[in-house]
Each structure stands twice: as C-alpha cells, then as structure tokens.
TORKOL-4160 file (C-alpha; in steps of 0.2 Angstrom, whole numbers, padded with zeros to 4 digits, m for minus):
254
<pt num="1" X="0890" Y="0804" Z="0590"/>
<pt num="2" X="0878" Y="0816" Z="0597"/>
<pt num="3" X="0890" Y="0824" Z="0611"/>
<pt num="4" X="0893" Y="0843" Z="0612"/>
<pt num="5" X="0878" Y="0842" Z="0596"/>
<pt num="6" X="0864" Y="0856" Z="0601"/>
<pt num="7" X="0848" Y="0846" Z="0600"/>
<pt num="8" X="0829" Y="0855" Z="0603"/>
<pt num="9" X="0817" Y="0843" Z="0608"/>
<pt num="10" X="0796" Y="0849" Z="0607"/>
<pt num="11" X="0785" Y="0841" Z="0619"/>
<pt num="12" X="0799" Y="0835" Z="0630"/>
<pt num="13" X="0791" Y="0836" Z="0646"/>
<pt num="14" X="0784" Y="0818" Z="0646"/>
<pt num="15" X="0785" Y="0801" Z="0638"/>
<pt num="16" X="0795" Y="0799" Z="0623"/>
<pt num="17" X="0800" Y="0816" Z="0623"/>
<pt num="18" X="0807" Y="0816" Z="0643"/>
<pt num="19" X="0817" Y="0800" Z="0637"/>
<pt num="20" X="0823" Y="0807" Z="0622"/>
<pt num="21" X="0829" Y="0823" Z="0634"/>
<pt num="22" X="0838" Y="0814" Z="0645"/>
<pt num="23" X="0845" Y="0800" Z="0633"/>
<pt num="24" X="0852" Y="0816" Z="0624"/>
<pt num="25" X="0860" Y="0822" Z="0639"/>
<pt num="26" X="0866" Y="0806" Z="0644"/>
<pt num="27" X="0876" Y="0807" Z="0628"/>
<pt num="28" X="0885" Y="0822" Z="0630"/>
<pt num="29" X="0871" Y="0831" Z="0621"/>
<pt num="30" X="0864" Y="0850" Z="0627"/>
<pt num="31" X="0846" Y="0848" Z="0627"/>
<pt num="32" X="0832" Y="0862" Z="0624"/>
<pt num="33" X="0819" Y="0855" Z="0633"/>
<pt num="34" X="0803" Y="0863" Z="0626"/>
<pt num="35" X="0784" Y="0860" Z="0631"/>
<pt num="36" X="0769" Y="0868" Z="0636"/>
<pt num="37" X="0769" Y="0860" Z="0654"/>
<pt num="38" X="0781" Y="0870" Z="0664"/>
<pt num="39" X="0784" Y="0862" Z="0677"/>
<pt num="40" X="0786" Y="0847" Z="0670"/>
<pt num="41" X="0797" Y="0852" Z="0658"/>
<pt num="42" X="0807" Y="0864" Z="0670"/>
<pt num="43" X="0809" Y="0846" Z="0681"/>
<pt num="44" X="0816" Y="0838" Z="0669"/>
<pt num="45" X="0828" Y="0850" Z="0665"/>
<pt num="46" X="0834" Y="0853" Z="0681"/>
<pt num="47" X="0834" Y="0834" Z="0684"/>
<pt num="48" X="0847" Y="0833" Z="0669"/>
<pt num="49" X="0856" Y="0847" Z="0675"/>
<pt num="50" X="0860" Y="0839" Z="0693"/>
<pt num="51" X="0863" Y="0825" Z="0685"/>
<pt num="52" X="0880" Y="0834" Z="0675"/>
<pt num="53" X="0872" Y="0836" Z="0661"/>
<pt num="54" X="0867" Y="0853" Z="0652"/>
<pt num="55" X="0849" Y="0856" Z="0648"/>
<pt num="56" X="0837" Y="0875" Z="0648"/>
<pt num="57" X="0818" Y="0872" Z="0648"/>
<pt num="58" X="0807" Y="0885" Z="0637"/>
<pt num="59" X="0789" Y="0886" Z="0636"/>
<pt num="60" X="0783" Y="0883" Z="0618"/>
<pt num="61" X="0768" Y="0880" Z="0610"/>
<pt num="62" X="0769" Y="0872" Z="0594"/>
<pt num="63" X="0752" Y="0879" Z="0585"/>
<pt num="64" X="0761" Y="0898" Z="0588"/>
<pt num="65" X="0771" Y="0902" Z="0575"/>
<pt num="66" X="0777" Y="0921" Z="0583"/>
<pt num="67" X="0783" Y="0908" Z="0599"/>
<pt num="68" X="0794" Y="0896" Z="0590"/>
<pt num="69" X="0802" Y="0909" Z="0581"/>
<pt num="70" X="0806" Y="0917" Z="0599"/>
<pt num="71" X="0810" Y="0901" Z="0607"/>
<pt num="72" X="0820" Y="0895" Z="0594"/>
<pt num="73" X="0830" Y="0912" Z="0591"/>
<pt num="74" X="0833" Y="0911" Z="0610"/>
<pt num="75" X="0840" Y="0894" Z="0610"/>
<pt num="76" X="0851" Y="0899" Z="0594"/>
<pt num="77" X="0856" Y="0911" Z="0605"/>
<pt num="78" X="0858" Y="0903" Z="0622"/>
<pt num="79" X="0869" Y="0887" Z="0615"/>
<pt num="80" X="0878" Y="0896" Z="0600"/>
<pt num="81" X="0870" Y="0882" Z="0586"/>
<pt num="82" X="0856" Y="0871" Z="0581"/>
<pt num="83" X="0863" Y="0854" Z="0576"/>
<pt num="84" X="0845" Y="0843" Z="0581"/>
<pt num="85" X="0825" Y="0845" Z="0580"/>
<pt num="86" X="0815" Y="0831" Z="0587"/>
<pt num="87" X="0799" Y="0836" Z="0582"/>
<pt num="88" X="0789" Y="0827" Z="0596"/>
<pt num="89" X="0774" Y="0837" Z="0600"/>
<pt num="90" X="0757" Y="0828" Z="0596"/>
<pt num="91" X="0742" Y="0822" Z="0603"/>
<pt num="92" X="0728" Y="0809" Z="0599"/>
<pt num="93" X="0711" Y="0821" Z="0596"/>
<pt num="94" X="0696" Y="0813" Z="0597"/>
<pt num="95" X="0690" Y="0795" Z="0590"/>
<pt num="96" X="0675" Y="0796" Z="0580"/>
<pt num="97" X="0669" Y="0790" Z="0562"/>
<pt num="98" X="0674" Y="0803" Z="0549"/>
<pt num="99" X="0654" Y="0808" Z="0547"/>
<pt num="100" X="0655" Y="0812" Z="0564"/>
<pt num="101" X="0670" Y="0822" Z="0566"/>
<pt num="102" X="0669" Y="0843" Z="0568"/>
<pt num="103" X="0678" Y="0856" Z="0559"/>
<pt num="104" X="0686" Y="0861" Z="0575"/>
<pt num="105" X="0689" Y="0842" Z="0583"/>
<pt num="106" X="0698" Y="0839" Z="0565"/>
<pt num="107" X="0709" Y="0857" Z="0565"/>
<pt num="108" X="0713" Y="0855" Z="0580"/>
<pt num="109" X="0723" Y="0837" Z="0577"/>
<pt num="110" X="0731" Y="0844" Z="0561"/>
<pt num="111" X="0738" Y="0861" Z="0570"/>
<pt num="112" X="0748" Y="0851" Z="0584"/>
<pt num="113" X="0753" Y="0837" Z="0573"/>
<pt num="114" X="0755" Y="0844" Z="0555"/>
<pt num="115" X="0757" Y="0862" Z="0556"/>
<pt num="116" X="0766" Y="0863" Z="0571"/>
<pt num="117" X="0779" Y="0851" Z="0564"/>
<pt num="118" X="0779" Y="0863" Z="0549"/>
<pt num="119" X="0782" Y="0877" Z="0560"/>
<pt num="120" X="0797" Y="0869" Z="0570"/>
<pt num="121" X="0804" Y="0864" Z="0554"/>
<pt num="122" X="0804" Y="0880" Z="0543"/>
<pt num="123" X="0811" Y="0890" Z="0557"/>
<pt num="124" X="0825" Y="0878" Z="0562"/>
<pt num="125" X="0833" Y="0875" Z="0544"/>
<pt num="126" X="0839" Y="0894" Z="0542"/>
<pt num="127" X="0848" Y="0890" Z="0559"/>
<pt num="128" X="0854" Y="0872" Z="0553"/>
<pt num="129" X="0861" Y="0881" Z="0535"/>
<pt num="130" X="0870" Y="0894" Z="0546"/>
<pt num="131" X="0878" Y="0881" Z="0554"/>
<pt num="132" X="0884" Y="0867" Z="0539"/>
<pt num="133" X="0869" Y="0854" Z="0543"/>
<pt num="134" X="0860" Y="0847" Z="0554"/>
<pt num="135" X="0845" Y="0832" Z="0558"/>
<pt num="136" X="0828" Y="0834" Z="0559"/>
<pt num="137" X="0821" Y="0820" Z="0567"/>
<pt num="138" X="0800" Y="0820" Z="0565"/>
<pt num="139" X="0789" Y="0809" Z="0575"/>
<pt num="140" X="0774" Y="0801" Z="0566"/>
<pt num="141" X="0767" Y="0783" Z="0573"/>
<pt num="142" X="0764" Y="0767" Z="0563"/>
<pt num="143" X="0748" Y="0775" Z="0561"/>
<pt num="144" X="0757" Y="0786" Z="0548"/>
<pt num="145" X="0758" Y="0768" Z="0536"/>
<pt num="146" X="0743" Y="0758" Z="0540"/>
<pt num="147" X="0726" Y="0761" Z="0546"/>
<pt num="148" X="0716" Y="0754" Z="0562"/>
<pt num="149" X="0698" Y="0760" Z="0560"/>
<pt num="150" X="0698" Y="0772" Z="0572"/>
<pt num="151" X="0705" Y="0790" Z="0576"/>
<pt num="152" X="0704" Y="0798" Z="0558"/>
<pt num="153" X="0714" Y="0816" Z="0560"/>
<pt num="154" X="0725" Y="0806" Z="0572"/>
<pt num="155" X="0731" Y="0794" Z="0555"/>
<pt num="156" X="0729" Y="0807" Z="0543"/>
<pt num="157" X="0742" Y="0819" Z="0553"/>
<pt num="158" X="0755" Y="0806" Z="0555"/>
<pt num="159" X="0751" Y="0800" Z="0537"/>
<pt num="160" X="0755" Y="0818" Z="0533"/>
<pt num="161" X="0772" Y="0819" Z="0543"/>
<pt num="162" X="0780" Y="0804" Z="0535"/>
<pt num="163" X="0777" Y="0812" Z="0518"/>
<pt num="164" X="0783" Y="0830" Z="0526"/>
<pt num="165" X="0798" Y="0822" Z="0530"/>
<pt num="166" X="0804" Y="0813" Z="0514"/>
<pt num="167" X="0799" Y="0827" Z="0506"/>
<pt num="168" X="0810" Y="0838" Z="0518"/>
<pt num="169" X="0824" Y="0826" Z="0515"/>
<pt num="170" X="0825" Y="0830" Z="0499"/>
<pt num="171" X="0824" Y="0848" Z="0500"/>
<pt num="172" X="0837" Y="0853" Z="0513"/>
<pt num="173" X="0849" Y="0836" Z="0506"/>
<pt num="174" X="0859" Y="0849" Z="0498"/>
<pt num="175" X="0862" Y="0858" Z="0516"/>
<pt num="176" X="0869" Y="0844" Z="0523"/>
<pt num="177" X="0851" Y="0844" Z="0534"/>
<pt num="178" X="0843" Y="0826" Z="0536"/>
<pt num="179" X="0826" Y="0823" Z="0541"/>
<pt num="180" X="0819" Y="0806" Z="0545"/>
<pt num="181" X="0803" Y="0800" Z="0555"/>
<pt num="182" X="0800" Y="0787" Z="0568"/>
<pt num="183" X="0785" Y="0777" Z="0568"/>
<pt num="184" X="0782" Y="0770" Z="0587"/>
<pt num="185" X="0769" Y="0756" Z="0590"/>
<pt num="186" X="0761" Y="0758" Z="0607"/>
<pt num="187" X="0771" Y="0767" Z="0618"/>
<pt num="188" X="0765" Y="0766" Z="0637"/>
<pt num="189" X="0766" Y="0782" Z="0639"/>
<pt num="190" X="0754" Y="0797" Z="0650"/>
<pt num="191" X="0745" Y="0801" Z="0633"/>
<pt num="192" X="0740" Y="0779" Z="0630"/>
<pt num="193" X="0736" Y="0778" Z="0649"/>
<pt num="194" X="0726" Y="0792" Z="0649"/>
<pt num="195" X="0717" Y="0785" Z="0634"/>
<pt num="196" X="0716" Y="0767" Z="0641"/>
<pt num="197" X="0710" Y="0772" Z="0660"/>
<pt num="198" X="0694" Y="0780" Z="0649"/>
<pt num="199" X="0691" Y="0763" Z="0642"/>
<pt num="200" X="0680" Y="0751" Z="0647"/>
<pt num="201" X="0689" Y="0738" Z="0658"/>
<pt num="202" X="0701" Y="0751" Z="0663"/>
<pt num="203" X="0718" Y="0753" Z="0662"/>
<pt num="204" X="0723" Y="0733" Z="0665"/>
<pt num="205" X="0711" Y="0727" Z="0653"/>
<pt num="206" X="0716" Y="0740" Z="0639"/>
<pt num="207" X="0735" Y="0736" Z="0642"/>
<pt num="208" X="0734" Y="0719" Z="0641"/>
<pt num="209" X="0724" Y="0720" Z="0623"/>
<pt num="210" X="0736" Y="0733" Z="0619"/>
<pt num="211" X="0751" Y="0718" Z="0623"/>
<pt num="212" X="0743" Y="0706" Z="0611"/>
<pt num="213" X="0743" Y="0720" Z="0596"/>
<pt num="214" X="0762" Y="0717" Z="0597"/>
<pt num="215" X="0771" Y="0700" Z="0592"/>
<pt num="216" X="0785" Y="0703" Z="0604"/>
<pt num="217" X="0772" Y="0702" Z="0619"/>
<pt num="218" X="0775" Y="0720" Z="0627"/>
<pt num="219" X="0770" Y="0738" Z="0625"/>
<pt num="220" X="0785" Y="0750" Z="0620"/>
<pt num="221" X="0795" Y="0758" Z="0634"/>
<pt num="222" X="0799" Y="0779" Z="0628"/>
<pt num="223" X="0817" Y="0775" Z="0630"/>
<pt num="224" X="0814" Y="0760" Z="0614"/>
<pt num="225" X="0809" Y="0776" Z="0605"/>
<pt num="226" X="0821" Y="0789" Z="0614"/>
<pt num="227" X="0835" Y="0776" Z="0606"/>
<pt num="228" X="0829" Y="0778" Z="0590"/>
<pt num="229" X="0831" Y="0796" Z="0591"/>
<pt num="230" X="0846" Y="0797" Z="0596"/>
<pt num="231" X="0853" Y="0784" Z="0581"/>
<pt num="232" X="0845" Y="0798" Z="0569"/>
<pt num="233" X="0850" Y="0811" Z="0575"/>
<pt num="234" X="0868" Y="0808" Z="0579"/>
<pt num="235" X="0882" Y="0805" Z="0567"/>
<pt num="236" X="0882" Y="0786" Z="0565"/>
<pt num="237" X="0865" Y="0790" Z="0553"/>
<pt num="238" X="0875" Y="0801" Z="0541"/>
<pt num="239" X="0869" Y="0793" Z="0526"/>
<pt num="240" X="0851" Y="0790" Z="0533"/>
<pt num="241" X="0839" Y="0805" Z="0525"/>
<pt num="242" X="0822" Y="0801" Z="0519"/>
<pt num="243" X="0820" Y="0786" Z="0531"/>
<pt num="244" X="0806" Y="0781" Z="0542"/>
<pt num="245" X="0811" Y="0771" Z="0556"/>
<pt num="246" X="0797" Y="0758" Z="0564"/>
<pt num="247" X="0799" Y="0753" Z="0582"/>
<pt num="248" X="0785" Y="0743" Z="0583"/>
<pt num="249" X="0786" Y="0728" Z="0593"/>
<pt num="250" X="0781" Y="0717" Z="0575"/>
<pt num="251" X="0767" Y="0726" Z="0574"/>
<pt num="252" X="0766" Y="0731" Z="0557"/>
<pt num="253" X="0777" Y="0713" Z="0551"/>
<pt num="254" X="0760" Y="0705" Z="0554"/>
C-alpha cells in the first residue's frame, strides 16, 4: 500500500516522473512534486490537487546540494514525514565516441544523474531513520546492464546508479530503509522525442526502429514505469532491497 505514505518524487514534472506523481496520488499517496520546470511541475500539482488528491510543487535542482537540503526540510516539514524518494531526475548528455567527449559534456551527465541521486539520497535517509523506514526507489535505464555503442556518460551514470543502490540497500537495511532501481527500456517520453525529432528520418522513422528494439512490438508508456514505482515503493515490496526491476519490453531477454 502506498496510501497516506509521504512520497518525493525529482523530475516529476514530465514523463515517467508526472506518471509516477499522479499514479501516487491515485493511490492515496501525498506527492512532492519536484522539478526544475515550474510551470510544469506546478500543473501537475494542481491538476492532482483538483482531482482530490494531495500534491505541493517545489522547485529543485538536483546538482544543488544547499536546495535539496531546503527542499527536502520543507517537505519534512510540510507533510510531517518522508516515507518514499523516487529519484527520477536525469538526462541523456550528449552521444559521441569516448575520444571525443569533453570534460564538461562528461561532468555535466554525471552531476544530474550520479551526484544528484547521491544528493537526494544522503539527505533523505536522516528523515527516513526519524521516521522507522522508508523506500528509495532509484531510476537507472537498461543501459545501467548492457551496453549500446552510443551515449558513454549516459551508461556509465546509470551503470553507476544500479551499483549506488545495492550498495544503499545494504547500508540503510538495518533502518528499515529499502532502495531499489528500475531499469526502463525506451520510454516514449518528451526527453526520447526530443532526441528522435533531431534524427534523421524524423520522429516516425526513429520510433518505428525504436519498436523493433523491443520484442513485445511497442515503446514503453511512463505509466508501465510509474507502476513499477509504485510496487517499490509501497508495502507490497517489503522484502524487496537490492533489487533492480527491468521494464523493458524483452529487450534485454534477447
């Protein structure tokens, strides 16, 4: 069950971190929608908020360690508890050979997606402890487990999170905190369309290739994902720690 449960979800303004928002809040969760887009974030809290449920938007950007310790106290503070983190934040960086990556094309992958994951997750457990337990739920991509030949800072931070978090697990196991990473296949969401309508062929032709990738012949909606999520991080998963959940269409079976 993950009614009543305090859950704070980073880069829930859009994708699978709006789907994961509003499948929260569906269940009877209260959501901390956080994101750099404001208005974005704010519309989706106030869309979950008309809708019955109870949701507050903050700004937060994940690479600023002084504003997650203020967002997070604030939403300590706000709710009365922290029972859920769905670190969610990331991006893709850019898609070059190793030799021809920079320094800052390469720092700029691993703060969003390694060290703001790091952040979230050091200044949530002090709140989780306070409070008997809790479920960090981390995403890294399939990309984490195999390679693909492109995007090297883009696998070596997921890579990185799916270590971070069975490491995690067995820190904070003694807390009663459990942490445990998702790994998506392709995920039709505004980051992959962005990606795909720079392409050539366009969008079409780049979703289409992106089908075949996946034996179940479809992309990943962010509610396939958002569901995941939600197992994790409720109680149904209390003997789940350490675990990395793929929800890849087949992908990866090949």
């Amino acid at each position: 069950m993950i009614r009543d449960k305090i859950a704070l979800v980073t880069g829930g303004a859009m994708g699978i971190g709006r789907a994961t928002c509003e499948l929260f809040a569906q269940k009877g969760a209260k959501v901390a929608v956080t994101d750099m887009a404001e208005a974005e974030g704010r519309e989706v809290a106030d869309a979950i908020n008309r809708d019955g449920g109870n949701a507050r938007f903050w700004r937060l950007n994940v690479t600023d360690e002084e504003e997650i310790e203020r967002v997070f106290r604030e939403v300590y503070d706000h709710f009365g508890r922290l029972d859920v983190l769905v670190n969610n934040a990331g991006i893709g960086g850019t898609n070059k050979p190793t030799h021809e990556i920079t320094s800052e094309e390469w720092d700029l992958v691993m703060n969003v997606n390694v060290k703001g994951v790091f952040f979230c997750i050091k200044h949530a457990i002090p709140y989780m402890q306070r409070g008997g337990g809790g479920s960090i739920v981390n995403l890294s991509s399939i990309y984490g487990i195999i390679g693909a030949a492109d995007a090297p800072p883009y696998h070596a931070s997921k890579g990185a999170v799916r270590l971070m978090t069975k490491n995690d697990a067995l820190l904070y196991a003694k807390d009663n905190i459990r942490v445990n990473s998702v790994h998506p296949g392709f995920i039709w969401t505004p980051m992959v369309e962005k990606f795909a309508s720079s392409q050539p062929g366009g969008v079409a032709a780049v979703r289409q290739a992106l089908t075949n990738l996946h034996p179940i012949g479809r992309l990943g909606d962010p509610m396939d994902i958002a569901y995941a999520i939600l197992y994790l991080g409720g109680d149904e998963s209390r003997f789940v720690t350490g675990a990395e959940l793929v929800v890849d269409g087949g992908y990866t079976a090949r």
